[in-house]
C-alpha positions in Angstrom: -41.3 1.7 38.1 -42.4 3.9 35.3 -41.4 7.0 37.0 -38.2 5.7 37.6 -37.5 4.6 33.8 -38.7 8.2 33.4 -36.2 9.6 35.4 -33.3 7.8 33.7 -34.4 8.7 30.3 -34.3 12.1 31.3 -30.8 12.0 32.8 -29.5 9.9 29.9 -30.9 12.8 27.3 -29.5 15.5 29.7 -25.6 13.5 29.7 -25.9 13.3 25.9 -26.5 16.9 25.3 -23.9 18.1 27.3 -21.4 15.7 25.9 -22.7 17.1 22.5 -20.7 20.5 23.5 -17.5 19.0 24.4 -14.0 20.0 22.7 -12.9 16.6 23.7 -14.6 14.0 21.4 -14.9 9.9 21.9 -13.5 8.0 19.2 -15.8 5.2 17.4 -15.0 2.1 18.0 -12.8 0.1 15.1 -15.1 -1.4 13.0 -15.7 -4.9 12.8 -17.1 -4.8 9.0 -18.2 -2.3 6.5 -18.2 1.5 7.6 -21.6 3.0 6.5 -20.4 5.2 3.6 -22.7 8.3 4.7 -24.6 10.4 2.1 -22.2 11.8 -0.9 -21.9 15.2 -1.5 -23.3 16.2 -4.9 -22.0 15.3 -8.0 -20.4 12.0 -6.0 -21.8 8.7 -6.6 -22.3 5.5 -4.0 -19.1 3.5 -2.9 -17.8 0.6 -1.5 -15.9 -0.7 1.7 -12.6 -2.4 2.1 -11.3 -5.0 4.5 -12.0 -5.3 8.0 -9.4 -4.9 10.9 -6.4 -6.6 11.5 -4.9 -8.4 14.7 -2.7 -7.9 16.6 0.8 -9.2 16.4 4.6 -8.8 17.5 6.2 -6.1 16.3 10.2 -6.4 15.8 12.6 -5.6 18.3 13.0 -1.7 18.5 9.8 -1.4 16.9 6.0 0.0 17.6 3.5 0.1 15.8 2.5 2.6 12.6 3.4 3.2 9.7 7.2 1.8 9.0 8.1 1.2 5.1 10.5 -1.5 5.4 13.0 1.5 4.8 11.5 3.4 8.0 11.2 4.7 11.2 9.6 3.5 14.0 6.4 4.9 15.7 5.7 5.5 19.4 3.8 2.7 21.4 -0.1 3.9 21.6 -1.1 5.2 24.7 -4.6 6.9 23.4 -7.0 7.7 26.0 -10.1 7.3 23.5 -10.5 11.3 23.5 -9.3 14.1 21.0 -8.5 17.7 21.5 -9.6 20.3 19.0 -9.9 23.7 18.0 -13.3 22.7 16.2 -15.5 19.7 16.6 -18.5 19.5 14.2 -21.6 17.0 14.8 -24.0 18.4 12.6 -25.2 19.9 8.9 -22.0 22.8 8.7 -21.1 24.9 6.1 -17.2 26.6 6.7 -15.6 29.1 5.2 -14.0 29.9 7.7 -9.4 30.2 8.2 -8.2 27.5 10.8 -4.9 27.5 13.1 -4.3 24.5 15.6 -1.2 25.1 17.7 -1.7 22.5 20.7 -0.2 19.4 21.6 -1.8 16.7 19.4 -4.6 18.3 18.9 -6.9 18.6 15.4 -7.9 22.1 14.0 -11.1 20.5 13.0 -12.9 16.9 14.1 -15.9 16.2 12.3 -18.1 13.4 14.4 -21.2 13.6 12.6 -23.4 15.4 10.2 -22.5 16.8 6.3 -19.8 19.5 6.7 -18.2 21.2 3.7 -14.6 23.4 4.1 -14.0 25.5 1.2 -11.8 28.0 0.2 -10.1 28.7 3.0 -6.4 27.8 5.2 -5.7 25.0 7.7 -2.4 25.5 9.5 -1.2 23.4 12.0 1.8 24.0 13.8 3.4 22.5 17.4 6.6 21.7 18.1 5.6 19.4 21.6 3.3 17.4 19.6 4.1 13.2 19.8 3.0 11.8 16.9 4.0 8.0 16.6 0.7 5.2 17.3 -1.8 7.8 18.3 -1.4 9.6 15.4 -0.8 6.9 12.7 -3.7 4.3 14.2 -6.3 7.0 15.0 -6.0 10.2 13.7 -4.3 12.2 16.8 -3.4 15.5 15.8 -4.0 15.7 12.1 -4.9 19.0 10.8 -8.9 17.6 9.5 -10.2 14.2 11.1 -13.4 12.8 10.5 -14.3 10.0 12.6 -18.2 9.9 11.7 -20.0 12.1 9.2 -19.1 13.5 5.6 -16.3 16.2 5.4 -16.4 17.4 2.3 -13.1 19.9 1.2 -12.5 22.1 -1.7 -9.5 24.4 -2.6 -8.4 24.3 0.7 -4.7 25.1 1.6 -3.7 22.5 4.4 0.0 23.1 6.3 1.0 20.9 9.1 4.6 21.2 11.4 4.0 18.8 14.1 4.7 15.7 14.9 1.8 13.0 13.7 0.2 16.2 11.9 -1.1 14.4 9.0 -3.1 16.3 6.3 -6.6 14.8 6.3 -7.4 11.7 8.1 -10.5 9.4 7.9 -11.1 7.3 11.0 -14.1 4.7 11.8 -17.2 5.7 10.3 -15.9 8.7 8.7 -16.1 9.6 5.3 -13.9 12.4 3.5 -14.3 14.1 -0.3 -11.3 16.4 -1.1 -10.8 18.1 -4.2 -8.6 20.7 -5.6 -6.4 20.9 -2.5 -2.8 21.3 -1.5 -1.7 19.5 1.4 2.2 20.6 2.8 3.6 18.6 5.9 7.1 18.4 7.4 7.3 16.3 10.3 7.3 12.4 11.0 4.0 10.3 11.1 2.4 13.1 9.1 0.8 12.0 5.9 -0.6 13.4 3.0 -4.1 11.6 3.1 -4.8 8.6 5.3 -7.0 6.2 6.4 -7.5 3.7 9.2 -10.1 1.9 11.8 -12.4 1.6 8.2 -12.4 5.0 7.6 -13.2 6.0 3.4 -11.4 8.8 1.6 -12.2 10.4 -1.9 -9.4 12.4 -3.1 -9.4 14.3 -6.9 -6.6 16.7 -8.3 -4.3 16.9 -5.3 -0.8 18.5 -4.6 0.7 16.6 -1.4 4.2 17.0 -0.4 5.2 15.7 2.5 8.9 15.9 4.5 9.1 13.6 7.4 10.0 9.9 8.1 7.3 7.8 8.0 4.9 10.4 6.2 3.6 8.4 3.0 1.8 11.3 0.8 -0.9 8.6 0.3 -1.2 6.3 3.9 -2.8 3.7 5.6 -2.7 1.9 8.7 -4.0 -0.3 11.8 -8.0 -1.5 10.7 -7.8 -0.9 7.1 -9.9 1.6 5.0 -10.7 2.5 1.6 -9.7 5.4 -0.3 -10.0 6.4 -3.9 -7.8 9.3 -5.6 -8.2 10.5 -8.9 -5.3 12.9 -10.8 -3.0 14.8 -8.7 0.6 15.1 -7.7 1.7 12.9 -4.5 5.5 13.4 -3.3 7.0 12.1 -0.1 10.7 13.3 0.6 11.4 11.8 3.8 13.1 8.4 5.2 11.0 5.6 5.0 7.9 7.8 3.6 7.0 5.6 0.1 4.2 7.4 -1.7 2.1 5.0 -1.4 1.9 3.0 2.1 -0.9 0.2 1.6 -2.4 -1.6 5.0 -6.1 -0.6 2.9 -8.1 -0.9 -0.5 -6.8 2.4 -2.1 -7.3 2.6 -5.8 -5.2 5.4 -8.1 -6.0 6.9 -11.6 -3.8 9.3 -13.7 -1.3 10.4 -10.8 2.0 11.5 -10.4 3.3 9.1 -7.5 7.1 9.6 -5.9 9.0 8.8 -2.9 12.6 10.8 -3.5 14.3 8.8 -0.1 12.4 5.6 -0.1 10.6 2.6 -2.2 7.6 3.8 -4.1 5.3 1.7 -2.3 4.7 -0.4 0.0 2.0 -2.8 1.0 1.7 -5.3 4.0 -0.4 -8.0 4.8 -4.5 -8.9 3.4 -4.9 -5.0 0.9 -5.2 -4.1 -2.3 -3.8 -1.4 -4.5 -4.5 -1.0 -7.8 -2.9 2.0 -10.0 -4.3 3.1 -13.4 -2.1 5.4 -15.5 -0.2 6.7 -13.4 3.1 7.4 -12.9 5.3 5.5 -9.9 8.9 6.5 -8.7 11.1 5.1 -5.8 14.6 6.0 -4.8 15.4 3.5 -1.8 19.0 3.6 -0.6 20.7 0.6 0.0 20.0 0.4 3.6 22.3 -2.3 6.4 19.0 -3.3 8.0 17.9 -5.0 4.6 19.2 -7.6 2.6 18.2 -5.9 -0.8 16.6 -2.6 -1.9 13.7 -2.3 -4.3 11.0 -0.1 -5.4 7.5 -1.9 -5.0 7.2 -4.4 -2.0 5.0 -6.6 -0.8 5.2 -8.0 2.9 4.2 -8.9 6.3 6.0 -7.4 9.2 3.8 -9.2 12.2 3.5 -5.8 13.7 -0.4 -6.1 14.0 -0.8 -3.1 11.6 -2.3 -5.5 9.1 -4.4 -8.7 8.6 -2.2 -11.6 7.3 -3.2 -12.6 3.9 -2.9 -12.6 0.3 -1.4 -9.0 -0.8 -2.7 -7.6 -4.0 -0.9 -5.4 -6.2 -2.5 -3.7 -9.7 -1.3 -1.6 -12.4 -2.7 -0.9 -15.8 -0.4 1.6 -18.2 1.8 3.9 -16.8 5.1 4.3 -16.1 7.2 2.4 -13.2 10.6 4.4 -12.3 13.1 2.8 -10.0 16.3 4.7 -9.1 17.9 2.3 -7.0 17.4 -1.4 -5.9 15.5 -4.4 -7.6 11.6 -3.8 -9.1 9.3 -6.1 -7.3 10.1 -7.6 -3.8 7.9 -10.0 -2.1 8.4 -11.9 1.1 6.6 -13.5 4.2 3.2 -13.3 2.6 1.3 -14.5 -0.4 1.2 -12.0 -3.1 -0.7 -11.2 -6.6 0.6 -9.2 -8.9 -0.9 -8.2 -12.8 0.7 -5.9 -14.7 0.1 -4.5 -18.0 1.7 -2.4 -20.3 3.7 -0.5 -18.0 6.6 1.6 -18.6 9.6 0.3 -16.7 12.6 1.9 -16.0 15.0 -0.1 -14.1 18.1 1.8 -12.6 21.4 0.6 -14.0 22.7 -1.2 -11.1 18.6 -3.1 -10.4 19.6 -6.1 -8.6 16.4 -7.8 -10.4 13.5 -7.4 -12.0 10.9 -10.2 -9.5 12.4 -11.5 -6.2 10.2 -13.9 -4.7 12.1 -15.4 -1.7 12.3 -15.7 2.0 14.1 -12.7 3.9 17.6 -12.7 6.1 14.8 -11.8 8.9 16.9 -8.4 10.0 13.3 -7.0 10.7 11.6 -9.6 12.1 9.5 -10.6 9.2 8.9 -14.1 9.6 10.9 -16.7 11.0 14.4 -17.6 9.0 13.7 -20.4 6.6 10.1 -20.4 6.5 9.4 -16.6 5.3 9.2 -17.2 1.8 6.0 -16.1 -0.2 3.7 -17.5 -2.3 3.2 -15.7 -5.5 1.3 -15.3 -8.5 2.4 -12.6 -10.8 0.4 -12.1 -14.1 1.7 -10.0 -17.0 -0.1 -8.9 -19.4 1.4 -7.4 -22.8 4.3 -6.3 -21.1 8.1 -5.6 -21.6 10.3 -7.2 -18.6 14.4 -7.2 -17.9 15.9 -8.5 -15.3 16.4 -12.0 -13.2 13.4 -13.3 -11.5 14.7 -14.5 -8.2 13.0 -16.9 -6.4 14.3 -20.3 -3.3 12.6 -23.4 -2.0 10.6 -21.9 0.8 8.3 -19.6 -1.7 6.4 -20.5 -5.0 5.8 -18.7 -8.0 3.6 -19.0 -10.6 4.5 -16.3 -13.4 1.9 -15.8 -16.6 3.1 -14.3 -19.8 0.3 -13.4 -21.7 -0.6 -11.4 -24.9 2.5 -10.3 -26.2 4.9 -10.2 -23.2 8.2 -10.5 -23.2 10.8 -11.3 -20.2 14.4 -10.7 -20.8 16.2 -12.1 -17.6 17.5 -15.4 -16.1 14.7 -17.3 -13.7 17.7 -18.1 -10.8 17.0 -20.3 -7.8 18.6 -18.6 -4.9 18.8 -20.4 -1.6 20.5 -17.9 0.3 17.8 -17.0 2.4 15.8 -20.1 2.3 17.2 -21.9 5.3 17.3 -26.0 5.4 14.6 -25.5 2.1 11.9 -26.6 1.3 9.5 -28.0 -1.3 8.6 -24.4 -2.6 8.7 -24.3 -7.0 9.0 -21.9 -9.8 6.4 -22.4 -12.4 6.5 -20.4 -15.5 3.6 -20.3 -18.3 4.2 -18.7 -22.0 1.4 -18.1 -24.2 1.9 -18.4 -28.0 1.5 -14.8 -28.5 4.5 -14.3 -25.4 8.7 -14.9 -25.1 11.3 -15.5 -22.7 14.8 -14.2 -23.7 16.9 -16.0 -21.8 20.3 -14.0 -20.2 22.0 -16.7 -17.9 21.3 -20.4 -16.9 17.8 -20.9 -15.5 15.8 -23.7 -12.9 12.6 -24.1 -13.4 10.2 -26.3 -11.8 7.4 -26.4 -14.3 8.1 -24.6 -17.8 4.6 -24.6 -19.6 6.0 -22.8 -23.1 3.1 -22.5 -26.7 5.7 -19.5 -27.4 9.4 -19.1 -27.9 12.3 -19.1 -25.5 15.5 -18.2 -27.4 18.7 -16.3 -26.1 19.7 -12.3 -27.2 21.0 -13.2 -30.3 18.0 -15.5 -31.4 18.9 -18.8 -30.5 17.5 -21.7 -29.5 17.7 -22.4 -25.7 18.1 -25.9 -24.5 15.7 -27.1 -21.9 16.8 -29.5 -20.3 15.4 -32.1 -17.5 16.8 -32.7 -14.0 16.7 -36.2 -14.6 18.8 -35.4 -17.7 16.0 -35.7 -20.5 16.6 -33.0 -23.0 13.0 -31.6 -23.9 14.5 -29.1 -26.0 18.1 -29.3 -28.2 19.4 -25.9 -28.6 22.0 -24.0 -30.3 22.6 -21.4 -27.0 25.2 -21.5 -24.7 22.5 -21.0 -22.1 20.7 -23.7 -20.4 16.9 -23.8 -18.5 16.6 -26.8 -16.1 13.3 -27.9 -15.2 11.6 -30.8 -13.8 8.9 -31.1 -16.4 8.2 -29.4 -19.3 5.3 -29.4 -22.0 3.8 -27.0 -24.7 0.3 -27.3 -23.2 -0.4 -24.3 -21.2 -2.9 -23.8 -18.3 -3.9 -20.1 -17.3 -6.9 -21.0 -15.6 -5.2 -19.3 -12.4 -3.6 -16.6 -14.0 -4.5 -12.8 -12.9 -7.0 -10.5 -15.0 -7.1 -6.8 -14.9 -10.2 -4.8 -14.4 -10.7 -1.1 -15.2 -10.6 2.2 -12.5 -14.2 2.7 -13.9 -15.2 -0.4 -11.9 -13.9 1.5 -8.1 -14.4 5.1 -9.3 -17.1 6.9 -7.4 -15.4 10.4 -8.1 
């Protein structure tokens, strides 16, 4: 019996070495939990993990799975075999400096599976015009020009050019872990992002210039199993149909960036993530679109592809400037959202169909099912200047906090065009005494909690008026707010807070 457990041992140790020297490399498998972070490079500090996988779902009609911006493409169904191709595979302790070309079908120029390896200085071109792209490449990292699937890649002042399909950039994947600094990253067909993450992987970026040209090529992407990815300074630019700069099925955190989709909503985020964004600068330019029953510029959703875990959304951001060129400002539908802002910049374009839309969806996309897609909503802001109508219908709820100094210029208008046979869904509405509501049209609200003022354009006093006909409030302004209770006590006790980017920076 001994000799025989000897004998396997040997064979086993003989199958892994030559497996060591493969070009075709296994895949982890998605993580069920945290990703091990690996050892930073220096002058890095420790880090944390994000969200597990998601399940699986049903996809609309005419769609697969990956990355689709509610203004995007579709992606191919997967097919992967559990295998890459590549011109390099690294498993150990590697320093390169060292020019790399990749010119075969879905294939990587360099897959790191294990060990510390650093890329300075140096070219990555990846070019193939038979290449796929679609699942493979969004879920798992298929033919992007640097995938690390285990190990630490570290890159620095590294030129990256992709023209394939699915040829992102850099991609982390499973228990792969990514630093890039100082980098330009240039891609220019569809399913090929900037950075991205996915199956858990973790992604540092710092001072990047990303342009990207395709549909479905977010400069800064996510998708299937989640992730975590950190970028500090930089400029991120996405040019192509539904590419957003920002695609969000992961924990990605921004600081002083330049963030812009020029064909598409700024950003998008789906199901149980978080993005928060510090000082930096955001713009969309969605066209009005057929397949959608409103354009916007920050959305926040579930499709029911699979690509992400249903749950509560989460969307951050601290100073800064928030650009729309087309389309409403915040969109929220089939999902339950958070949202805190704080003294942001907004600039609404002159035709913004509203400033909050919290409703169900005319289900065009398959989001949901009609008349009971609404979302459940908590949006917090904090010292900040709004205009425009908050939207919301009877299938959603929305609790909205004005606090320190903020002040919304807009009509809160109950909109039931989407909400089916409705529902018991409200709109709740909290003023602090430091906070106003300048009231543009006649208003419903279901709870109106005011300590502050709520007065038309010209200063005066808006009547607030019961359903049940009580008038809580006399005023002098030919606008009306209709509620079904009213009081000056406030209650904030669930209202959002807003952290700093020095509690997620590890850069």
């Amino acid at each position: 019996m001994k000799k025989s457990l000897t004998l396997l041992l040997i064979f086993c140790l003989l199958l892994a070495n030559v497996s060591a020297y493969a070009q075709q490399s296994n895949p982890p498998e998605p993580p069920s939990g945290e990703a091990p972070m690996g050892t930073p490079p220096d002058g890095f500090g420790g880090g944390q993990g994000g969200p597990g996988g998601a399940p699986m779902g049903t996809p609309p009609d005419g769609f697969g799975g990956g990355q689709r911006g509610p203004g995007g493409m579709p992606g191919g169904r997967s097919s992967f075999t559990g295998e890459y191709d590549s011109v390099l595979t690294i498993e150990s302790d590697t320093v390169l400096n060292q020019d790399l070309t990749s010119t075969g079908t879905d294939e990587n120029a360099l897959l790191v599976t294990d060990g510390k390896v650093s890329l300075n200085d140096v070219t990555v071109t990846r070019v193939s015009s038979d290449s796929t792209g679609g699942d493979n490449s969004s879920f798992y990292g298929v033919g992007a020009a640097l995938l690390a699937t285990g190990g630490t890649l570290t890159i620095d002042n590294v030129n990256i050019t992709t023209d394939s399909a699915g040829g992102a950039g850099v991609f982390s994947y499973g228990d792969g872990v990514v630093y890039i600094s100082n980098s330009t990253i240039n891609t220019e067909q569809n399913t090929s992002g900037g950075i991205h993450v996915a199956g858990g992987g973790k992604l540092y970026a710092a001072n990047l210039t990303i342009n990207t040209n395709g549909g479905s090529a977010a400069a800064i992407r996510s998708d299937r199993g989640s992730g975590t990815m950190i970028v500090d300074g930089g400029s991120y630019t996405s040019n192509g149909s539904g590419s957003p700069a920002v695609y969000v099925t992961a924990d990605i955190t921004i600081h002083n960036a330049d963030l812009t989709a020029t064909g598409s909503e700024a950003l998008c985020l789906e199901g149980l993530n978080t993005v928060r964004l510090y000082d930096s600068v955001l713009t969309g330019n969605m066209p009005d679109l057929e397949q959608n029953d409103n354009t916007w510029t920050v959305i926040l959703y579930q499709s029911m592809s699979g690509d992400s875990q249903i749950g509560q959304g989460s969307f951050t951001m601290d100073g800064g400037k928030l650009v729309s060129k087309n389309g409403g400002i915040f969109y929220t539908t089939n999902t339950e959202s958070v949202f805190v802002i704080r003294n942001v910049e907004i600039e609404s374009s002159e035709d913004s169909e509203y400033f909050l839309r919290v409703t169900g969806n005319a289900n065009q996309r398959g989001w949901g099912k009609s008349g009971a897609n609404g979302s459940d909503c908590d949006f917090t802001a904090i010292a900040q200047e709004m205009n425009g109508d908050v939207i919301w219908d009877s299938i959603s709820t929305l609790d909205l906090y004005l606090t320190e100094g903020s002040v919304l210029t807009g009509a809160v208008v109950d909109n039931e065009s989407w909400a089916g046979d409705g529902g018991s869904g409200y709109a709740r509405v909290v003023i602090d005494s430091t906070s106003s509501w300048i009231v543009t049209g006649n208003s419903e609200v279901t709870y109106l909690e005011c300590a502050g003022t709520i007065t038309d354009a010209a200063g005066n006093i808006v009547t607030i008026a019961g359903t049940d006909g009580t008038v809580y409030v006399q005023g002098s302004s030919e606008y009306t707010v209709t509620v079904s209770s009213f009081t000056t006590d406030v209650n904030f006790e669930q209202a959002g807070i807003m952290d700093s980017f020095e509690e997620h920076n590890i850069l």
